[in-house]
C-alpha positions as CSV (number, residue, x, y, z in Angstrom):
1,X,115.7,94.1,93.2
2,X,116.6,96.3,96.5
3,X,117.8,99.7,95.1
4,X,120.2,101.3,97.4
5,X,117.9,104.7,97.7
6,X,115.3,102.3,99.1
7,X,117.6,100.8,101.4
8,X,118.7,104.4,102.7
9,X,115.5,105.9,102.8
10,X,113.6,105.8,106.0
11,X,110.7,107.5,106.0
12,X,107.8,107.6,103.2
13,X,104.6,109.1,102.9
14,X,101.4,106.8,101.5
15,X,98.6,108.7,99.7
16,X,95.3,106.9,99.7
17,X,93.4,109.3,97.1
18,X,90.4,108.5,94.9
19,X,86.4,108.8,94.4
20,X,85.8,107.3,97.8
21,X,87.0,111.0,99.2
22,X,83.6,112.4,98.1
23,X,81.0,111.3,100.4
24,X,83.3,110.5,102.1
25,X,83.2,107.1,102.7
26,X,85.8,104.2,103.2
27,X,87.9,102.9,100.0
28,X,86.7,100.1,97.8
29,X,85.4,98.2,101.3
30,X,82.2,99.5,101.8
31,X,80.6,98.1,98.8
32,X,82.2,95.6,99.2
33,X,81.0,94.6,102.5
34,X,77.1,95.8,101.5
35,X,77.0,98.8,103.5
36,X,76.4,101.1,100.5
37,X,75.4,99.8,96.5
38,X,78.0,99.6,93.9
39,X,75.7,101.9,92.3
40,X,76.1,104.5,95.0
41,X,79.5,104.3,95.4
42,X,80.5,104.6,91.8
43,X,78.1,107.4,91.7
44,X,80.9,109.7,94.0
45,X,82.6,109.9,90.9
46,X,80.3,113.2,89.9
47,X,81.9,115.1,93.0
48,X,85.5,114.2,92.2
49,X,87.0,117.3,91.0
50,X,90.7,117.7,92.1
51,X,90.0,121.5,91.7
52,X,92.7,122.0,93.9
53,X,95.0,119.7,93.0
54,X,98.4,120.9,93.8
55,X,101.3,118.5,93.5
56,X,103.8,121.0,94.0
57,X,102.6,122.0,97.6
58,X,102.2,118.2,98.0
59,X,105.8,117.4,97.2
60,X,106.7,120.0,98.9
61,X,105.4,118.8,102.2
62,X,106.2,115.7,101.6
63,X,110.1,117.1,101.6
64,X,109.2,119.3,104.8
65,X,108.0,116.3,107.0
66,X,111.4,114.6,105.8
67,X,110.4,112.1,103.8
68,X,112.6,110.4,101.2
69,X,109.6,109.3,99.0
70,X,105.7,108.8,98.2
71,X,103.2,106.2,97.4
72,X,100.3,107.4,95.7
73,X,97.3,105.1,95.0
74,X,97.0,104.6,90.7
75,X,93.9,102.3,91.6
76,X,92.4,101.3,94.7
77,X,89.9,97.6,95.0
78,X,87.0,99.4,92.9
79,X,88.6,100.0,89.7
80,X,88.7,103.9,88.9
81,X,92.3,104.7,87.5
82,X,93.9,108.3,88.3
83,X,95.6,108.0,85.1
84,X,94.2,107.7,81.6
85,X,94.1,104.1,81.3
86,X,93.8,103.2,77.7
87,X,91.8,100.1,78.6
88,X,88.0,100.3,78.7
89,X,87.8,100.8,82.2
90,X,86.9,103.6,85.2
91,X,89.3,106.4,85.3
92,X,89.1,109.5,86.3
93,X,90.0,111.7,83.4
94,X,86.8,110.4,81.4
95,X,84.7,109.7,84.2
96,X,84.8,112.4,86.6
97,X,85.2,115.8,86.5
98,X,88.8,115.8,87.5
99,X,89.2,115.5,83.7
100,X,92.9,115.1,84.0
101,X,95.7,112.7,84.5
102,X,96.8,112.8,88.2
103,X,99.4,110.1,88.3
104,X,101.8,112.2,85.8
105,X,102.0,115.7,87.5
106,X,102.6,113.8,90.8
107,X,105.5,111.6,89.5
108,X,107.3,115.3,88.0
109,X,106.4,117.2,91.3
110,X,108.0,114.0,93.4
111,X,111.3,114.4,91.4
112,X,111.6,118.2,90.8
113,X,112.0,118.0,95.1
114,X,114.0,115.1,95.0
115,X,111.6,112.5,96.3
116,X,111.4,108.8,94.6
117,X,108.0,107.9,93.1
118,X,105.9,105.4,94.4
119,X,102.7,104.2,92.9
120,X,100.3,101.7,94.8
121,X,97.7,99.5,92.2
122,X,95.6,96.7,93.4
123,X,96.2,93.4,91.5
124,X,91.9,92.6,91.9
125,X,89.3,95.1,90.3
126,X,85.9,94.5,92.2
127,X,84.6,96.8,89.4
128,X,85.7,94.7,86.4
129,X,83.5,92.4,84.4
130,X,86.0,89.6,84.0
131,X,87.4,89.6,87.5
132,X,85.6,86.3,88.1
133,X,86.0,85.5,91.8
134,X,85.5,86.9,95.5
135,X,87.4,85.3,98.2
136,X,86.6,81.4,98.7
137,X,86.3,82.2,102.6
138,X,83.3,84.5,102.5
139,X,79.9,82.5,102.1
140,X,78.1,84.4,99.1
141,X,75.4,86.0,101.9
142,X,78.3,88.1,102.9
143,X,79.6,89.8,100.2
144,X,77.2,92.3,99.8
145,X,76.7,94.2,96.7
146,X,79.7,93.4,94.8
147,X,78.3,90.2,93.9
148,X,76.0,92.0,91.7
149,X,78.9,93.4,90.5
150,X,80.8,90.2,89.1
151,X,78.9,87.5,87.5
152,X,80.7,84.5,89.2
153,X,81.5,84.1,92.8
154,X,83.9,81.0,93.0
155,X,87.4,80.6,92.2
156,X,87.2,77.7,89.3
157,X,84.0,79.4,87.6
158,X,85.5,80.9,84.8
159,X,89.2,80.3,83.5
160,X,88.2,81.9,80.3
161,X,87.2,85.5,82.0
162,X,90.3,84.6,84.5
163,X,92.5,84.7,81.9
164,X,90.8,87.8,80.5
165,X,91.2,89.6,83.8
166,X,94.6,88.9,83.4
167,X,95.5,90.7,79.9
168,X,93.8,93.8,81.3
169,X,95.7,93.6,84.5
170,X,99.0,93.1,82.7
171,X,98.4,95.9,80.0
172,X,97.3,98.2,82.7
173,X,100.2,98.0,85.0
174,X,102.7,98.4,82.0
175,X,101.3,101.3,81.1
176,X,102.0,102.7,84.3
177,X,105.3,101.6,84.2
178,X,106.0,102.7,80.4
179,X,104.6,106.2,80.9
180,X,105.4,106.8,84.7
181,X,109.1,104.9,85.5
182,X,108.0,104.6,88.8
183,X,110.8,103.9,91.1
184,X,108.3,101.7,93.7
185,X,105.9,99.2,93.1
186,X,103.4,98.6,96.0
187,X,101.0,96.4,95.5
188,X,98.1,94.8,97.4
189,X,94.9,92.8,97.1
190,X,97.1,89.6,95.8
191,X,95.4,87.2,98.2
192,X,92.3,86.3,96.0
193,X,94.7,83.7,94.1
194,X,97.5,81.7,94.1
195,X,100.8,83.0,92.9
196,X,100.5,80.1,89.9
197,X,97.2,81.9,88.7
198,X,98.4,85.5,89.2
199,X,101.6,84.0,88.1
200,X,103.8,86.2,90.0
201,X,106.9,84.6,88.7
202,X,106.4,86.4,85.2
203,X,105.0,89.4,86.3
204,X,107.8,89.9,88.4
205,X,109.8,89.5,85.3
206,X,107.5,91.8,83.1
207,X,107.9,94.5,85.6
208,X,111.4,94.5,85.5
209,X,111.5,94.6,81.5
210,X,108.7,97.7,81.7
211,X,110.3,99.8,84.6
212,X,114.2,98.7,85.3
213,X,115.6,98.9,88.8
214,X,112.1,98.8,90.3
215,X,111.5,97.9,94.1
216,X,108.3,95.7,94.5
217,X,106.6,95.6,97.7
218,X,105.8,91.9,99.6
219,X,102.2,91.4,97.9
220,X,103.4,89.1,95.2
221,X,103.0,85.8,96.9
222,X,106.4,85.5,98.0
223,X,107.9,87.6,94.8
224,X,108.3,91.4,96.4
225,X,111.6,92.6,97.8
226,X,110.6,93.7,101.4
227,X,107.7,92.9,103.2
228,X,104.6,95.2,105.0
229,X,103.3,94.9,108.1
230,X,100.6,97.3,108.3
231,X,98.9,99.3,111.6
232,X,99.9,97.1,114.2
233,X,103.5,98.3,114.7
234,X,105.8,95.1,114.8
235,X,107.2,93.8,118.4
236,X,109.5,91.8,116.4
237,X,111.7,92.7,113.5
238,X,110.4,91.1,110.2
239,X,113.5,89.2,108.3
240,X,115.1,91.6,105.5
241,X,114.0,94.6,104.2
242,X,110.6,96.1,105.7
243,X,107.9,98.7,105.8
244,X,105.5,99.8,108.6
245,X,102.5,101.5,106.8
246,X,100.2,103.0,109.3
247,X,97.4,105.6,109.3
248,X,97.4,108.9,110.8
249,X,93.9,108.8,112.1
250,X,91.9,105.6,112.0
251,X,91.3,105.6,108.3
252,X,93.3,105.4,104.6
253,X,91.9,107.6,103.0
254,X,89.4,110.9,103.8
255,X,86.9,110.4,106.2
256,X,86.3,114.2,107.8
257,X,84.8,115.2,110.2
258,X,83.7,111.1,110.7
259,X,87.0,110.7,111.9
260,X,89.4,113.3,113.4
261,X,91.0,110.4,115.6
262,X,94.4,112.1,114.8
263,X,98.1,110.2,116.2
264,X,99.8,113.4,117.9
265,X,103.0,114.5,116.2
266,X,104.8,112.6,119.7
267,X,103.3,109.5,118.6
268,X,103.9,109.3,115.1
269,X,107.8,110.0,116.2
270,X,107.7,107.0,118.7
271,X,105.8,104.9,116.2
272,X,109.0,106.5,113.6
273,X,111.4,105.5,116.2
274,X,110.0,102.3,116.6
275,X,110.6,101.2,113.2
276,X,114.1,102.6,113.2
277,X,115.2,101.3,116.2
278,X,114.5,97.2,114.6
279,X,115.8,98.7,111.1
280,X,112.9,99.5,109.4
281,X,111.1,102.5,107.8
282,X,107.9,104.1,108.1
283,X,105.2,104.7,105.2
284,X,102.8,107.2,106.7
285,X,99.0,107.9,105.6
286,X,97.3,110.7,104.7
287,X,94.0,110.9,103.4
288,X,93.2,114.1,100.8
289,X,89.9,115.6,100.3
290,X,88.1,115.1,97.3
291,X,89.3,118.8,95.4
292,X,92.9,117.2,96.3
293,X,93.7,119.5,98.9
294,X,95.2,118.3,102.3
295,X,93.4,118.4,105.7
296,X,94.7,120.7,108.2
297,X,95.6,118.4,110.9
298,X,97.1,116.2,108.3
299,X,99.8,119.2,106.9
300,X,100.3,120.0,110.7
301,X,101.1,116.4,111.7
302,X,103.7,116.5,108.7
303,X,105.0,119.5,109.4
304,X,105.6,118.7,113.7
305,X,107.0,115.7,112.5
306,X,109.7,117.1,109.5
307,X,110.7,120.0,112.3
308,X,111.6,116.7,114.9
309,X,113.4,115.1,111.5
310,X,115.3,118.2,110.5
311,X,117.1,118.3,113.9
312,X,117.9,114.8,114.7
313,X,118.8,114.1,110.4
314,X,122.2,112.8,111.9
315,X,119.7,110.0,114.2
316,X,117.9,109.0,111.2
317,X,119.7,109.0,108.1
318,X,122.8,106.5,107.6
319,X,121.4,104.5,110.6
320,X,120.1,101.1,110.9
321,X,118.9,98.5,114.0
322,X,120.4,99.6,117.6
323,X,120.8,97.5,120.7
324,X,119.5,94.2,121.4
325,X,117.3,94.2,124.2
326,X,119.0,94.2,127.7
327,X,121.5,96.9,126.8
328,X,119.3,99.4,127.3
329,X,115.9,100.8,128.7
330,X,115.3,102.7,125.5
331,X,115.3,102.8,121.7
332,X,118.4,103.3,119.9
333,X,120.0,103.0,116.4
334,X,123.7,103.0,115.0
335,X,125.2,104.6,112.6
336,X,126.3,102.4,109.2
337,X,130.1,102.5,110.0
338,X,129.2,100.9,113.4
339,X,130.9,103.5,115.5
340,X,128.3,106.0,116.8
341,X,125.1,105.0,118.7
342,X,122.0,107.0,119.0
343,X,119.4,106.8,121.9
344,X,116.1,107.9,122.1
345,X,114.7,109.5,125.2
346,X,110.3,110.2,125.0
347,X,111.0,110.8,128.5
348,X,113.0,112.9,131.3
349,X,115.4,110.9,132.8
350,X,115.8,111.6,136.6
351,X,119.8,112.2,136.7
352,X,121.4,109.3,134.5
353,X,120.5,106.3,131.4
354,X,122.9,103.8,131.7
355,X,124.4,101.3,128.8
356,X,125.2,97.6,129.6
357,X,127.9,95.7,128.1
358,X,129.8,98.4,125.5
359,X,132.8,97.5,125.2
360,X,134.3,100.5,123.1
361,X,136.4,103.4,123.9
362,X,134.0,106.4,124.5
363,X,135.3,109.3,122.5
364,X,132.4,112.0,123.1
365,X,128.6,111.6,124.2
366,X,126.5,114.3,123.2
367,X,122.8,115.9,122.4
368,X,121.9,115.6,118.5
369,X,120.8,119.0,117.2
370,X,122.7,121.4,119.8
371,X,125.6,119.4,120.3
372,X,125.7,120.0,124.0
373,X,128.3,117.4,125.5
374,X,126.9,115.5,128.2
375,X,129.2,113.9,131.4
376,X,130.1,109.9,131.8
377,X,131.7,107.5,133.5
378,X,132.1,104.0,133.7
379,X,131.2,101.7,137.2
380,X,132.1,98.4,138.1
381,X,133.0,95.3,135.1
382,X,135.7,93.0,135.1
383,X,138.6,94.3,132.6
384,X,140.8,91.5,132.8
385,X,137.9,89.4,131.8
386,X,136.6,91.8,128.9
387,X,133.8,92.4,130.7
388,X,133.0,96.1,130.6
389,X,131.1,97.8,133.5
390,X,127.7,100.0,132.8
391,X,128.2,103.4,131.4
392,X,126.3,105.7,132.8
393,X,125.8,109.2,130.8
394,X,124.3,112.3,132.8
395,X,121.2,113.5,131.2
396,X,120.4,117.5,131.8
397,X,116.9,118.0,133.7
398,X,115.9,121.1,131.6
399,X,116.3,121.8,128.0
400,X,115.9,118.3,126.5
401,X,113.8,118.3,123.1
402,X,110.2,117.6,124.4
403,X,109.0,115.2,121.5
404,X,111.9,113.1,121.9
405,X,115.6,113.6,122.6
406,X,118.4,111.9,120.8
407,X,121.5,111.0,122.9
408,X,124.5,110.4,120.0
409,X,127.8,108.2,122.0
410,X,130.8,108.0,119.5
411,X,133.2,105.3,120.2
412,X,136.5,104.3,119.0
413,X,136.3,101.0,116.2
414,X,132.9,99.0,115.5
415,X,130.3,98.5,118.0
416,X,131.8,95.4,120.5
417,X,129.6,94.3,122.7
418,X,129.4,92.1,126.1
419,X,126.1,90.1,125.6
420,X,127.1,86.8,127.8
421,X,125.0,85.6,130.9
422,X,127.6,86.6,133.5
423,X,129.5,84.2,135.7
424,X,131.9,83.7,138.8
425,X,134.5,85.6,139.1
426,X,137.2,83.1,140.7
427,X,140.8,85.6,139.7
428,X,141.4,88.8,141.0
């Protein structure tokens, strides 16, 4: 069910937050994988204390870097809630000293600054006794410590336990729904199963019931509203509705000082522009420490990149796919009403950027965020053909916003294009 505040919103901000923050080491994976004991891992739990847990300065920031909403982990692959799960299972108000629920004063903080919540849980629980299976493609050698974990390693073990699994899964995620309302759904870790065993069809259905109106992300077998390409921006638009979730340095969640392989603010805004530019939206990554703070380079990046928002707000919002490709050597959107184009300039242009095949009347071409008009004209075509000739707009050599410009053309009526091959022209 595609809410129109998802549709509109354009940027959002994914918090990967839990136990795994301690050490720090990698979420859910690494036990997964054998590099460290479930024991070991589980054992972080002792040094998770979200002693300076602020939602408030989080939502705030989140607001700053322009975002229009969160996603904040309830439960990542190794089981430990950050809500007080009333199922016998890890959370982190009885088992750590966090003591508290998280999930709540996040969800009031998101919507006291106007943000939609979003709340990420992980359909498989590598932590749970009844979760009776580890992918078919793995040869038992290779999944490490987690198959002391789980009693049975294939899929058609244990349909009892399956089914088990199953009950908890269900009554956990609708009491996040029931207690929370969250506006977003976003899911992962569906591949273990087919949708018939997960049955997709009725959860689908049962989220509905427990949380109207909400927006379900892609990993329901084929049951989610828009889909999620993840770290390898797309080349290619993805049909419908879509989401690029990428990292801001190489990992989900905290991994300082391992890894302080931080994306510069001007990267994050072409990866941004990116997404925009083939109508999509970005969900960015940040990692908090263990005591729930935010790393330094991590508010910084938000911050660089909500100043670059706050001026071009007229490029982003009310915007959707621009160009297709051969109308233009850069990225562009247009606005909703289909009368205003918006291109994006990473780079100094020598004198001029040119625009192939717009057919419209050119009211005004200007800079977004100081407005200054900017000098065009119009060379060569074939009017009484309706073929138009290439505008060419002069860009200024000094003054142009450094992280990325944003050129805005206004036009008369809805974006008509020339796309054709060309031809002979056999009347004068």
């Amino acid at each position: 069910m595609m809410q129109d505040w998802f549709q509109e919103a354009k940027l959002g901000i994914f918090i990967h937050w839990g136990i795994y923050a301690v050490n720090p080491t990698g979420e859910s994976w690494p036990f997964f994988r054998g590099e460290i004991s479930h024991e070991d891992y589980m054992a972080q739990r002792e040094g998770f204390t979200a002693s300076n847990y602020d939602p408030q300065e989080w939502a705030q920031l989140f607001k700053d870097a322009g975002a229009q909403y969160a996603v904040l982990t309830s439960k990542h692959h190794d089981g430990m809630a950050l809500y007080p799960t009333k199922e016998d299972h890890w959370n982190v108000v009885r088992d750590t000293p966090a003591g508290r629920d998280l999930i709540g004063p996040y969800c009031e903080a998101l919507r006291e600054k106007g943000l939609h919540v979003g709340l990420y849980f992980s359909h498989l629980d590598w932590s749970h006794p009844d979760y009776p299976t580890l992918p078919k493609d793995i040869p038992p050698s290779d999944h490490g410590d987690a198959s002391k974990v789980n009693d049975f390693v294939f899929r058609e073990d244990n349909p009892e336990a399956w089914k088990k699994f199953l009950t908890f899964h269900r009554a956990q995620l609708k009491e996040i729904c029931t207690s929370y309302s969250p506006e977003l759904l976003w899911f992962d870790g569906d591949w273990d199963r087919t949708s018939e065993q997960w049955d997709m069809k009725g959860l689908r259905d049962q989220l509905h019931e427990w949380s109207p109106g909400v927006v379900i992300n892609s990993r329901m077998k084929g049951y989610g509203d828009y889909s999620t390409p993840e770290q390898g921006v797309p080349t290619v638009a993805p049909e419908g509705e879509w989401e690029f979730c990428m990292t801001l340095n190489d990992n989900w969640g905290y991994l300082e000082p391992e890894d302080m392989n931080y994306k510069s603010a001007r990267q994050v805004i072409r990866y941004f522009v990116d997404c925009l530019s083939m109508g999509g939206k970005l969900l960015l990554d940040i990692g908090p420490a263990a005591d729930g703070s935010i790393p330094a380079t991590q508010q910084e990046r938000l911050r660089e990149l909500g100043d670059w928002v706050k001026k071009h707000n007229d490029a982003i919002l009310g915007t959707g796919a621009g160009l297709p490709l051969g109308h233009i050597h850069a990225p562009t959107t247009l606005s909703t009403q289909g009368n205003s184009l918006f291109i994006y300039l990473f780079d100094q242009p020598r004198d001029q950027i040119a625009i192939k095949g717009l057919r419209n009347t050119i009211k005004s071409i200007s800079l977004v965020g100081d407005n200054t008009a900017l000098s065009h004209q119009r060379i060569g075509g074939a009017a009484w053909h309706n073929i138009p000739g290439v505008l060419w707009i002069d860009i200024p050599q000094t003054g142009l916003d450094e992280r990325c410009a944003v050129v805005r053309v206004d036009f008369e009526g809805e974006l008509d294009l020339y796309s054709e091959s060309g031809g002979n022209i056999e009347q004068n």
